[in-house]
Residue frames as a rotation matrix with the C-alpha (Angstrom) as fourth column:
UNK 1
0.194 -0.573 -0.796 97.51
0.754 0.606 -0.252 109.22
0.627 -0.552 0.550 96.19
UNK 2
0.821 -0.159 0.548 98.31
-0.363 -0.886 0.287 111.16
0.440 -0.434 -0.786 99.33
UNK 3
-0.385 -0.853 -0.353 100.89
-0.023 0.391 -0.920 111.12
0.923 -0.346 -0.170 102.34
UNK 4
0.566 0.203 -0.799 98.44
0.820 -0.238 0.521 111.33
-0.085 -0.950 -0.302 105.59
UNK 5
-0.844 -0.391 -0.368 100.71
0.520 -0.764 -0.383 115.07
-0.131 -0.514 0.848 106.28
UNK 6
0.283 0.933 0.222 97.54
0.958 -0.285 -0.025 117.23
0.039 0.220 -0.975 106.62
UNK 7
-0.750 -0.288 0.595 98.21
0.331 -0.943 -0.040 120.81
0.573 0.167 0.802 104.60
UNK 8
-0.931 0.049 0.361 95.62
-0.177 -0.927 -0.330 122.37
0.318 -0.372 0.872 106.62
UNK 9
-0.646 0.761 -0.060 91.84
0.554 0.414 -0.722 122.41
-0.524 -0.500 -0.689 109.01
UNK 10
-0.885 0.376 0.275 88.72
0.004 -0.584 0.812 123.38
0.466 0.719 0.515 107.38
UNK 11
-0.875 0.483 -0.035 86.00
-0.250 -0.513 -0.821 124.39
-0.415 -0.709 0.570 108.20
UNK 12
-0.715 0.436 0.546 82.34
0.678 0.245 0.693 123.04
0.169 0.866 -0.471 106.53
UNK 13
-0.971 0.238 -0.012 80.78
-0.238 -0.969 0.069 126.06
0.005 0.070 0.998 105.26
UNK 14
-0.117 0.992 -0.038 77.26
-0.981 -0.121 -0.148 123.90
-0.152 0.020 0.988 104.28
UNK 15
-0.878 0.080 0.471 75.68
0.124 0.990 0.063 120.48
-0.461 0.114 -0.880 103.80
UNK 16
-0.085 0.939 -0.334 73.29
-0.983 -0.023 0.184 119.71
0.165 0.343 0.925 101.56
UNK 17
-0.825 -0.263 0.500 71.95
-0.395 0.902 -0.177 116.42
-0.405 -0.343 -0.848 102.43
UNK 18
-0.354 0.531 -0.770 69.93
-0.712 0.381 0.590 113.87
0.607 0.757 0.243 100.39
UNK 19
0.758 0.455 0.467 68.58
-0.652 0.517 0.555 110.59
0.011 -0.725 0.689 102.22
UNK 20
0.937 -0.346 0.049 71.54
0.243 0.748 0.618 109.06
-0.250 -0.567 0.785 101.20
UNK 21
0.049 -0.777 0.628 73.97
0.791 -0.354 -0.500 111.35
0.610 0.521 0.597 99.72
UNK 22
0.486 0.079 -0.870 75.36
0.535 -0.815 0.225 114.90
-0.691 -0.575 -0.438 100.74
UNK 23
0.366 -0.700 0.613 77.10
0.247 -0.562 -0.789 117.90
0.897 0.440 -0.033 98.77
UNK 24
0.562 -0.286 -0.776 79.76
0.742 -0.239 0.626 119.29
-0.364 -0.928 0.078 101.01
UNK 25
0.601 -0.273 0.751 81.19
0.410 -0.701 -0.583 122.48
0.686 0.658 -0.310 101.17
UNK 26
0.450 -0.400 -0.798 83.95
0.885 0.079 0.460 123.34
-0.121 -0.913 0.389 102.86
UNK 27
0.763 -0.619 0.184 86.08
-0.620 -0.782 -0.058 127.26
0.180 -0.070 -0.981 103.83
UNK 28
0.706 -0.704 0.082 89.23
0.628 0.675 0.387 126.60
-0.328 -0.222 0.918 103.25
UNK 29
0.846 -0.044 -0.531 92.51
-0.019 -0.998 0.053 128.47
-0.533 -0.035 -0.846 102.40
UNK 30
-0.122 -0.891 -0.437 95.58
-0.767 -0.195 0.611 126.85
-0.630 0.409 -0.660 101.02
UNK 31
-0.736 0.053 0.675 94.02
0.475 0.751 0.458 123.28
-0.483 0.658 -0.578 99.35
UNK 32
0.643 0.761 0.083 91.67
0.393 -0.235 -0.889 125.76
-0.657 0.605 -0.450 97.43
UNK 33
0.028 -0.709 -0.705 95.04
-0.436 -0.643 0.629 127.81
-0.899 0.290 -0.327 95.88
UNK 34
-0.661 -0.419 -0.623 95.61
-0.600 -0.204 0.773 125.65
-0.451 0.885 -0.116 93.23
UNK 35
-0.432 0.584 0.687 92.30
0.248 0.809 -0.532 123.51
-0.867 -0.060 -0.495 93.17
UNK 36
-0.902 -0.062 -0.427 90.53
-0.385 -0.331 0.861 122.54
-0.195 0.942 0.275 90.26
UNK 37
0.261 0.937 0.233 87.31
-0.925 0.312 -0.218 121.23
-0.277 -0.159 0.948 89.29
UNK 38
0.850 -0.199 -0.488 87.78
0.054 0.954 -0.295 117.16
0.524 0.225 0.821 88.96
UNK 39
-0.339 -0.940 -0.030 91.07
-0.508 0.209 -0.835 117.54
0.792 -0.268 -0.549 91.26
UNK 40
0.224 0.246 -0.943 91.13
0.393 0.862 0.318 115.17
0.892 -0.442 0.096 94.55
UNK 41
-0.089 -0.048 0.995 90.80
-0.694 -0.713 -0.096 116.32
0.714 -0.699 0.030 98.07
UNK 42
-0.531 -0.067 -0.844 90.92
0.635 0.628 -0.449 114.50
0.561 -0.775 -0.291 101.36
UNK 43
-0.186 0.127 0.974 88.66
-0.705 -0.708 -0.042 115.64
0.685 -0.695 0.221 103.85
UNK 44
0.420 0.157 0.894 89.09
-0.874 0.334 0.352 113.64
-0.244 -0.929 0.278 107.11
UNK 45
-0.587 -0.647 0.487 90.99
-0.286 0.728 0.623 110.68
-0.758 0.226 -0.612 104.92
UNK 46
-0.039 0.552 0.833 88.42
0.564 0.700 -0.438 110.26
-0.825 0.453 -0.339 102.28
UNK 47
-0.924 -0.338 0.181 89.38
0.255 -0.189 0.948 110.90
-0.286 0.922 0.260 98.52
UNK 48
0.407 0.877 -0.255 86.72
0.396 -0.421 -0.816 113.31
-0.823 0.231 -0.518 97.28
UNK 49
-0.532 -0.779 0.331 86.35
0.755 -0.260 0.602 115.48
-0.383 0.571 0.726 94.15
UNK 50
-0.674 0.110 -0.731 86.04
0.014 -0.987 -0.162 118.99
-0.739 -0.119 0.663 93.60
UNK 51
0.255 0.604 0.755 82.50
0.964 -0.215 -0.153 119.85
0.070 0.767 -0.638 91.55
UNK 52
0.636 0.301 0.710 82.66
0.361 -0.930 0.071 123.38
0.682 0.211 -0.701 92.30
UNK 53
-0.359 -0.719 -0.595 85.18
0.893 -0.450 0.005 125.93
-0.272 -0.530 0.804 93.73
UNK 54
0.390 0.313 0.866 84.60
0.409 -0.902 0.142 129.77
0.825 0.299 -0.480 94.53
UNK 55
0.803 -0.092 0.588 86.52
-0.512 -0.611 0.603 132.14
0.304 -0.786 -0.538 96.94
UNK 56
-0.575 -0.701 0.421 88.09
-0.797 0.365 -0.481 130.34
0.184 -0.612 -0.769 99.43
UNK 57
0.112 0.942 0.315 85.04
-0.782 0.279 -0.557 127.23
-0.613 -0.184 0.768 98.96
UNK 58
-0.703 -0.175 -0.690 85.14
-0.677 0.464 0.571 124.27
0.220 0.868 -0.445 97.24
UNK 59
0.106 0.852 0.512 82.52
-0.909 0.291 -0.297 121.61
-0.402 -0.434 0.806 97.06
UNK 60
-0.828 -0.461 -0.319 82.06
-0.529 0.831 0.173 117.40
0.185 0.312 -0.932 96.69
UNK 61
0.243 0.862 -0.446 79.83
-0.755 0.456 0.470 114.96
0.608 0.222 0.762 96.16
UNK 62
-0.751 -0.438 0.495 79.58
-0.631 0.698 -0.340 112.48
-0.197 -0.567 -0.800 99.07
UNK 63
-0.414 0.194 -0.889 78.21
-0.615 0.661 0.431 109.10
0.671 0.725 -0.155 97.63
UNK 64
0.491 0.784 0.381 75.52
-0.799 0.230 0.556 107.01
0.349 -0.577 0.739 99.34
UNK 65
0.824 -0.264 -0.501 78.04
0.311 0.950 0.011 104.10
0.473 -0.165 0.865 99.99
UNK 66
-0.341 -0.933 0.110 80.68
0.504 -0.280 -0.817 106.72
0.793 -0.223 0.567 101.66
UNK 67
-0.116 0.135 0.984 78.28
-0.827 -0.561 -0.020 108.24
0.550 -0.817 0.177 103.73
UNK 68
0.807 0.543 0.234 77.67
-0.545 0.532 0.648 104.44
0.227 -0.650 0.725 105.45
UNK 69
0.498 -0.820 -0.284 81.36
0.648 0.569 -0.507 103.60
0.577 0.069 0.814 105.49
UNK 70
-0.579 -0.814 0.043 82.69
0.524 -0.412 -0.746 106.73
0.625 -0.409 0.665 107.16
UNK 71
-0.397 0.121 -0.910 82.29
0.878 -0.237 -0.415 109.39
-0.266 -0.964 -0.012 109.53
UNK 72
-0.950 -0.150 0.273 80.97
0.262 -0.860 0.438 112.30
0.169 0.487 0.857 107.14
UNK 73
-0.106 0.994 -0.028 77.47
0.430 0.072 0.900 111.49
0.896 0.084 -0.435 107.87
UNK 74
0.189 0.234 -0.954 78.31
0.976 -0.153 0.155 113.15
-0.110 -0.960 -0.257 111.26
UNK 75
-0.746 -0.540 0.391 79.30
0.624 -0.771 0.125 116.52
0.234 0.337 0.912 110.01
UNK 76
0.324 0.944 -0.057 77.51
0.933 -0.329 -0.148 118.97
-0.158 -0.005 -0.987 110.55
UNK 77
0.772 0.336 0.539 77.65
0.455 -0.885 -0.100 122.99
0.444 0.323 -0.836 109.88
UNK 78
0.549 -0.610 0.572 80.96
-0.814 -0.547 0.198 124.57
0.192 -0.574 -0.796 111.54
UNK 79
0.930 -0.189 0.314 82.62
-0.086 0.721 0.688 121.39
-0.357 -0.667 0.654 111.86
UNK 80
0.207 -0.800 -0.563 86.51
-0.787 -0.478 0.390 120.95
-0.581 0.362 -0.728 111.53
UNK 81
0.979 0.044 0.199 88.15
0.023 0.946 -0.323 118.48
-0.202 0.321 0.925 109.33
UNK 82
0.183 -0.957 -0.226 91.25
-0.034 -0.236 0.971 117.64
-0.982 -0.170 -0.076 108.04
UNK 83
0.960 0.238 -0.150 92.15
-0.115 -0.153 -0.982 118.53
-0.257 0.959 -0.119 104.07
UNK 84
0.220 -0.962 0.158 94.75
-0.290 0.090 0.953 117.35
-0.931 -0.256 -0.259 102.15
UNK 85
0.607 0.304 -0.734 95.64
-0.703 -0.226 -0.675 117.62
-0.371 0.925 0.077 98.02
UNK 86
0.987 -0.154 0.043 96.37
0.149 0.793 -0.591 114.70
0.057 0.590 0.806 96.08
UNK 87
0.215 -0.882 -0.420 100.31
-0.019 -0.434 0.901 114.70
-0.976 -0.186 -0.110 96.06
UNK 88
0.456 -0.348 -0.819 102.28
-0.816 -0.532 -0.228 116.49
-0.356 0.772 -0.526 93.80
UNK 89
0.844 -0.536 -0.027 104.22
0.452 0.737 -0.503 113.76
0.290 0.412 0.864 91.16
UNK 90
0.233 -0.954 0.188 107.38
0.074 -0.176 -0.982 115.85
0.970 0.242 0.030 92.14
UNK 91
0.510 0.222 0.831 106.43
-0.599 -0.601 0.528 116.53
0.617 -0.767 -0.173 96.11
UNK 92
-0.658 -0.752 -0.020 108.62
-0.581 0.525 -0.622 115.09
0.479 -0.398 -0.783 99.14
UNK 93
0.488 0.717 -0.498 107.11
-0.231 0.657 0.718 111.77
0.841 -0.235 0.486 100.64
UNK 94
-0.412 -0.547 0.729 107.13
-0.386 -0.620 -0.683 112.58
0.825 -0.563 0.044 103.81
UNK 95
0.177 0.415 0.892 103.91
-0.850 0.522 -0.074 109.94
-0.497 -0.745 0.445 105.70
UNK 96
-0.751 -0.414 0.514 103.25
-0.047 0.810 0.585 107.04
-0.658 0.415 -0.628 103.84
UNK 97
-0.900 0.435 -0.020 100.92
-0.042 -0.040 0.998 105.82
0.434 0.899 0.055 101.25
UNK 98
-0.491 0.871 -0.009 97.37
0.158 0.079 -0.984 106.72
-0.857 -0.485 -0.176 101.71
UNK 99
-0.868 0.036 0.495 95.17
0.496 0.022 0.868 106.31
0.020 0.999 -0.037 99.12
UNK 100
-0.590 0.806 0.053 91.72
-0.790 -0.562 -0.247 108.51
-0.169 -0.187 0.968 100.74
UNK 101
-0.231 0.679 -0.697 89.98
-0.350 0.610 0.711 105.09
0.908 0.408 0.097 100.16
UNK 102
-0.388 -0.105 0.916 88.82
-0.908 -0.126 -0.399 104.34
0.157 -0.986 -0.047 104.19
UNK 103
-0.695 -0.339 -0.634 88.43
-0.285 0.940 -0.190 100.99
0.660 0.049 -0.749 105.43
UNK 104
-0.097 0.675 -0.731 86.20
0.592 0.630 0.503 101.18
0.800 -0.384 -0.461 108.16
UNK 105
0.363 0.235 0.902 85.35
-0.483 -0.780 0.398 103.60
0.796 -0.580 -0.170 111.49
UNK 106
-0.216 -0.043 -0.975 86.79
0.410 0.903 -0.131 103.44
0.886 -0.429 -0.177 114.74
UNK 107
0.841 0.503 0.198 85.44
0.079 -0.476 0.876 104.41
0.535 -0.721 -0.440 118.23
UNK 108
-0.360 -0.768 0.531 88.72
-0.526 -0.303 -0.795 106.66
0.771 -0.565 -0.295 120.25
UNK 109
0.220 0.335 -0.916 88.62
0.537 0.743 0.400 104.05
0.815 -0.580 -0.016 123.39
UNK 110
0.715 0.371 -0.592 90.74
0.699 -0.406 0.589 106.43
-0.022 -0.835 -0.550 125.39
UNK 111
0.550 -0.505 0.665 93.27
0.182 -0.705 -0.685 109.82
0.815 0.498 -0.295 125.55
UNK 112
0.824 -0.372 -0.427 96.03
0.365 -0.227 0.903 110.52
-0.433 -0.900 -0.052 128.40
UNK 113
0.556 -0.659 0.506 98.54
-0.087 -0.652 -0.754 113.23
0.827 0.375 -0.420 127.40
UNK 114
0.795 -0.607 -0.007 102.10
0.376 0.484 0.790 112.47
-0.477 -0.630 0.613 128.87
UNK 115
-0.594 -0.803 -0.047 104.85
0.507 -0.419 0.753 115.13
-0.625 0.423 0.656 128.27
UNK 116
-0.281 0.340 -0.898 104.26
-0.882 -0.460 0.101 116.49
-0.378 0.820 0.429 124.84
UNK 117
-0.933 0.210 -0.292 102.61
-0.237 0.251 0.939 113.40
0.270 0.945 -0.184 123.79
UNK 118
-0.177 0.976 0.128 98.92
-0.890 -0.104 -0.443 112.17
-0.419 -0.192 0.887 123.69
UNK 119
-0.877 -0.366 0.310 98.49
-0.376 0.926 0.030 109.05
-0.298 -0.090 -0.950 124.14
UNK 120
-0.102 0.965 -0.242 94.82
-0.967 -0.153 -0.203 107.62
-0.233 0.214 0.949 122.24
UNK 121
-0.700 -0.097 0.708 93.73
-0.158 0.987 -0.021 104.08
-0.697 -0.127 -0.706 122.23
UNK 122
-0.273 0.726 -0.632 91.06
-0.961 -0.233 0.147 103.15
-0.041 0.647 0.761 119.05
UNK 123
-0.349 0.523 0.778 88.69
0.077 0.843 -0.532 100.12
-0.934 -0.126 -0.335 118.93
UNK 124
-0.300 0.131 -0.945 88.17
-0.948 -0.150 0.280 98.86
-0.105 0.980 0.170 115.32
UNK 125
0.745 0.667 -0.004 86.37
-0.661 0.738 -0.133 95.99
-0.086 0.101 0.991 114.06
UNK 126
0.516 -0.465 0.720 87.70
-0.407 0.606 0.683 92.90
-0.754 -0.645 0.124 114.32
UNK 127
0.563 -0.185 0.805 88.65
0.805 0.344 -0.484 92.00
-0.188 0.921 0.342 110.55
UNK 128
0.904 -0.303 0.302 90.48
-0.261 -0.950 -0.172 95.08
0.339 0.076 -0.938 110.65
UNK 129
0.895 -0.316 0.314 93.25
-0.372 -0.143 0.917 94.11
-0.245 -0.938 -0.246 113.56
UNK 130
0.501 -0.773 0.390 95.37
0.617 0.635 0.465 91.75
-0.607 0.008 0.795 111.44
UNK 131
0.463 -0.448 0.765 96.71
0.386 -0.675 -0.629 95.26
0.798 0.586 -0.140 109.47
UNK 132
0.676 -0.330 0.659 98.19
-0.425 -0.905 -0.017 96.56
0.602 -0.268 -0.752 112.47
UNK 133
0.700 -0.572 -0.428 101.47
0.584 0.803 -0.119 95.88
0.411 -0.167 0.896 113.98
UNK 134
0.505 -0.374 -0.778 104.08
0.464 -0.643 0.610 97.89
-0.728 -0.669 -0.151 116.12
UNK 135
-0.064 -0.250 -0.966 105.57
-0.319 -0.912 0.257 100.77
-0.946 0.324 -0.022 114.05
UNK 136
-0.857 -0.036 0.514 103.73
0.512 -0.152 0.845 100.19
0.048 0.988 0.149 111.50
UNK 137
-0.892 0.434 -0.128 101.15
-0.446 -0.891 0.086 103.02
-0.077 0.134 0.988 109.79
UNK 138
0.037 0.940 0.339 97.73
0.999 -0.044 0.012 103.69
0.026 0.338 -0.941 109.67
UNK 139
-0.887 0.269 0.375 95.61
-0.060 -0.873 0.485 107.05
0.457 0.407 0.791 108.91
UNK 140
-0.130 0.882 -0.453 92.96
0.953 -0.014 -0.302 108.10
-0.273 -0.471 -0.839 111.42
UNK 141
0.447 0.715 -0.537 91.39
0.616 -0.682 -0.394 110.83
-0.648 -0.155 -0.745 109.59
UNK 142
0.792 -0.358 0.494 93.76
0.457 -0.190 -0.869 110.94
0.405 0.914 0.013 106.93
UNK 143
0.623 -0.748 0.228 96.58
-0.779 -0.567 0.268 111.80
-0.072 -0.345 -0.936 109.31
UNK 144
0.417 -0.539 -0.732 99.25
0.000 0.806 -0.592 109.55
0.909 0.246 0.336 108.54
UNK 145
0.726 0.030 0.687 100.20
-0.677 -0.150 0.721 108.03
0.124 -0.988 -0.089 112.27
UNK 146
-0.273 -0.663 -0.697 102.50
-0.645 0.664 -0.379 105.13
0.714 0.346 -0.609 114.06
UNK 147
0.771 0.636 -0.012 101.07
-0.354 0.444 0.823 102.35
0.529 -0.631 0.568 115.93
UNK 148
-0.450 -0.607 0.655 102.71
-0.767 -0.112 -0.631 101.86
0.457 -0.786 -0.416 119.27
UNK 149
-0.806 0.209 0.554 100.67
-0.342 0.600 -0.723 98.88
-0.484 -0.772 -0.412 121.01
UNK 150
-0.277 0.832 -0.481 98.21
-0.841 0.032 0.540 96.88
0.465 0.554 0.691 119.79
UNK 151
-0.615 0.425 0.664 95.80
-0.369 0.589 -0.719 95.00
-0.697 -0.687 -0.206 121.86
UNK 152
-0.777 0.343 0.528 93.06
-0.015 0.828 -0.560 92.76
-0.630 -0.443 -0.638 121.27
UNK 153
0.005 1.000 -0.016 90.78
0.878 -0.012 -0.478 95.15
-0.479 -0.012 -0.878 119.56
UNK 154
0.986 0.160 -0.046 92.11
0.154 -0.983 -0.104 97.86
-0.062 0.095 -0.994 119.35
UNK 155
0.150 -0.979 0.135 95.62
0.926 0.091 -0.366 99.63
0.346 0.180 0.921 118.43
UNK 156
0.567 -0.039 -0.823 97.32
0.609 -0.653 0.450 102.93
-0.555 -0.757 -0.346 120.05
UNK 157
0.349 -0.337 0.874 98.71
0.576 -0.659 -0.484 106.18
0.739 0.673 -0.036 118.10
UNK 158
0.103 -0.420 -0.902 100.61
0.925 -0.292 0.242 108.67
-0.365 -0.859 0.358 119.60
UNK 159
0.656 0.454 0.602 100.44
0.679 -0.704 -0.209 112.40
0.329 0.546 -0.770 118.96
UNK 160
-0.514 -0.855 -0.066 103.58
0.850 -0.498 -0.170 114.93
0.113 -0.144 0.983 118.69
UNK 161
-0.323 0.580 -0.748 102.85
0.671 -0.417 -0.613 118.11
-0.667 -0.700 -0.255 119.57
UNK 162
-0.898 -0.290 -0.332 102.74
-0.090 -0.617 0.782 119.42
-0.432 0.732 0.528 115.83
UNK 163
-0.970 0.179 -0.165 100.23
0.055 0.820 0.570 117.17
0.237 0.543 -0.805 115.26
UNK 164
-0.151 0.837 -0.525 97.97
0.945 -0.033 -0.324 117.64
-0.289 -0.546 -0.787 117.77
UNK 165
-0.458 0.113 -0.882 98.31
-0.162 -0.986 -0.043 121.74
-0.874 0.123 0.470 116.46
UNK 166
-0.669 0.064 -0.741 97.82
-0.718 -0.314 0.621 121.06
-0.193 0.947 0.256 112.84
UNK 167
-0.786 0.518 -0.336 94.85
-0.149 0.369 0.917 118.44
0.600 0.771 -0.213 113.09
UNK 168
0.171 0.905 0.389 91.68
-0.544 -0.242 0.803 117.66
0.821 -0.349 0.451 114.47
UNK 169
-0.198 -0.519 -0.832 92.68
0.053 0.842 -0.538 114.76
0.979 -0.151 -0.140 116.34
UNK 170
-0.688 -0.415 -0.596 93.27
0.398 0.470 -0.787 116.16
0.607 -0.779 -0.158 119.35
UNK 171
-0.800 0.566 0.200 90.05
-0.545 -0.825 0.151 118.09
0.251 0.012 0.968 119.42
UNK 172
-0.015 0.649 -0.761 88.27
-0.195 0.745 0.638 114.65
0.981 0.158 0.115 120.03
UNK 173
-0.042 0.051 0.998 87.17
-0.998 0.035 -0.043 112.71
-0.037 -0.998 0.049 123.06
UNK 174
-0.917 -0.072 0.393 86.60
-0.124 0.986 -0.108 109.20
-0.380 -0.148 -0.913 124.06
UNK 175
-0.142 0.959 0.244 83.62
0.202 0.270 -0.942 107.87
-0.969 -0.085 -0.232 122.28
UNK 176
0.137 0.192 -0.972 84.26
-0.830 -0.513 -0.219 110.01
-0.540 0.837 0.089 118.98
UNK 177
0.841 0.348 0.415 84.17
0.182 0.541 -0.821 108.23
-0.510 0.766 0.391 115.30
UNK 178
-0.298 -0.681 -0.669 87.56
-0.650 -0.369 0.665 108.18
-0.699 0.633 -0.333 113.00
UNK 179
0.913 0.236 -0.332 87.89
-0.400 0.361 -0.843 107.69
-0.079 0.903 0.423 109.97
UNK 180
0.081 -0.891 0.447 90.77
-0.457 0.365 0.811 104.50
-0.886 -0.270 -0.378 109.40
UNK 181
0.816 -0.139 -0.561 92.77
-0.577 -0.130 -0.807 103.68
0.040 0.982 -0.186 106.44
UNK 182
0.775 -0.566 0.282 94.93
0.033 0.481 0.876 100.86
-0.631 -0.670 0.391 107.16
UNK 183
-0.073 -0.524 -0.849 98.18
-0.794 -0.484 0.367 100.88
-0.603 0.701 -0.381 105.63
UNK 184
0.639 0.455 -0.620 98.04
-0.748 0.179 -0.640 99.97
-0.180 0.872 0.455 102.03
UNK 185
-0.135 -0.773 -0.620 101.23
-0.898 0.360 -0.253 97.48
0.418 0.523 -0.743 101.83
UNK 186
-0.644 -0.018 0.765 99.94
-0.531 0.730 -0.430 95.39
-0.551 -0.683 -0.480 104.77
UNK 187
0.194 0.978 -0.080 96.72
-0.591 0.051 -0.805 95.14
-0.783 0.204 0.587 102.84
UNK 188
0.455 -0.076 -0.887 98.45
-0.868 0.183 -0.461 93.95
0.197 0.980 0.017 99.86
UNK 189
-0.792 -0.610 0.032 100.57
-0.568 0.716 -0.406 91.30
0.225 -0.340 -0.913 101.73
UNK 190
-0.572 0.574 0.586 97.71
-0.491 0.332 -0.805 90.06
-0.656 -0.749 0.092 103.73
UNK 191
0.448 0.602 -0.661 95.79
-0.872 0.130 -0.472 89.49
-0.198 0.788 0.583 100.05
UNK 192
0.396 -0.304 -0.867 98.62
-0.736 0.459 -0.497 87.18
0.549 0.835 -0.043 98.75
UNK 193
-0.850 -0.527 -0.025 99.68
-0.462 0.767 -0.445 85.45
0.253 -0.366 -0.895 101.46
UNK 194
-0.491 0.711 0.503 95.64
-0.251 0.437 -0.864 84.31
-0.834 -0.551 -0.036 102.07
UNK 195
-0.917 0.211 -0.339 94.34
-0.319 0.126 0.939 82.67
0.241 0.969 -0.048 98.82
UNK 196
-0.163 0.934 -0.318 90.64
-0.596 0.164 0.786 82.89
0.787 0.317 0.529 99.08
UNK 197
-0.041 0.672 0.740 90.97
-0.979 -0.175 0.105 81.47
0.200 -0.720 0.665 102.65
UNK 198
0.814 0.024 -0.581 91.57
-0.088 0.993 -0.083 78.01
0.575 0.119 0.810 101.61
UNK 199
0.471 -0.833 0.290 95.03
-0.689 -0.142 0.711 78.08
-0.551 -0.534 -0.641 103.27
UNK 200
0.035 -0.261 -0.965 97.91
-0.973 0.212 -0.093 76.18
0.228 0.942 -0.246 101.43
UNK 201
0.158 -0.135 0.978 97.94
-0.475 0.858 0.195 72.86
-0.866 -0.495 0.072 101.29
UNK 202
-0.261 -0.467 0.845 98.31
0.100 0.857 0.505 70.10
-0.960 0.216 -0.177 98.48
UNK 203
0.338 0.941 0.022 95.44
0.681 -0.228 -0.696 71.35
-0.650 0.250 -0.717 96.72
UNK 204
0.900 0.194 -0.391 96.55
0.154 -0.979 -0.132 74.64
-0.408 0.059 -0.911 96.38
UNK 205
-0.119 -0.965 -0.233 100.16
-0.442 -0.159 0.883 73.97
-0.889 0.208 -0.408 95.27
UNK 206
-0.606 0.018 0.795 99.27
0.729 0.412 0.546 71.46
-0.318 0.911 -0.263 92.75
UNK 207
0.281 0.698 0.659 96.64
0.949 -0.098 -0.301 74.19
-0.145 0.710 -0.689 90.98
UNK 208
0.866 -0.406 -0.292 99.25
-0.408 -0.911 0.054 77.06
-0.288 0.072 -0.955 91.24
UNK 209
0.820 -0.549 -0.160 102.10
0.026 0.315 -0.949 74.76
0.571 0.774 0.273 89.59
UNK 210
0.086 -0.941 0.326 103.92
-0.955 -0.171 -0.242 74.24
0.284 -0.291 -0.914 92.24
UNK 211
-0.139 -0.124 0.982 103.59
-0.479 0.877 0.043 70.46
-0.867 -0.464 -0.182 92.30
């Protein structure tokens, strides 16, 4: 489990890349301190574990079904990311619940920076759209965010100016890939109040005992 608060940018040190897999190695400095081998890492919002750690290095195994779900397959050699260590069982919950499990990529539609904030607009697939709602959360890149507007297609985040310092975020452009993690409570509502699609009706009450 995380909180979307990203402890710090890394840096990927190498890639080893398979046809559909990758090892990844990233420089890092404070999520290596107390890393372990089998411990969980976020890098860009996607729950990884540590195989190997040395120095200030740690490496993960990215899985042929994670490189075609996310944005890791775009890395490349010097790229930044955002990292972030499983939370602590005692630690202050401070974003919201992110589990590093990503839902689905979206494409940054557009960016206009007003005051100290930064305004960014994200197109996501369409099965995606009924998770988002005014101030409520999502994770774009494993930054835990609030959604301010949501159109048609596409929902709007706003960046403080801490934010934009302490992730990648604002290091993007129109056109870039995020990685999106919708929030996890909508997801669960959204399960129980839709039974398999059928919507409720007579049917469905009498075979759930409520008739």
């Amino acid at each position: 489990m995380f909180t979307g608060l990203i402890e710090e940018v890394g840096t990927v040190h190498n890639l080893q890349k398979g046809k559909n897999s990758m090892i990844l190695t990233i420089d890092c400095t404070k999520v290596i301190e107390d890393a372990k081998i089998g411990d969980s890492i976020a890098i860009n919002g996607v729950c990884l574990t540590v195989t190997e750690r040395s120095g200030k290095q740690f490496s993960v195994d990215v899985m042929p079904e994670t490189m075609k779900s996310t944005t890791l397959h775009e890395l490349k050699k010097g790229s930044k990311v955002n990292l972030e260590r499983a939370m602590a069982a005692g630690g202050r919950f401070g974003g919201h619940f992110v589990s590093g499990h990503v839902d689905g990529t979206g494409t940054i539609q557009s960016m206009k920076k007003e005051e100290n904030a930064i305004y960014i607009y994200i197109q996501v697939p369409s099965d995606l759209m009924k998770y988002f709602m005014m101030k409520g959360s999502v994770a774009v890149d494993g930054t835990s965010l609030t959604v301010f507007d949501v159109t048609k297609n596409a929902f709007m985040i706003s960046l403080i100016p801490q934010t934009a310092d302490d992730t990648i975020i604002a290091s993007k452009s129109p056109g870039s890939k995020v990685n999106i993690e919708c929030d996890m409570i909508a997801k669960y509502v959204q399960n129980l109040i839709q039974p398999e699609q059928k919507g409720i009706d007579e049917s469905y009450l009498r075979e759930n005992g409520f008739m």
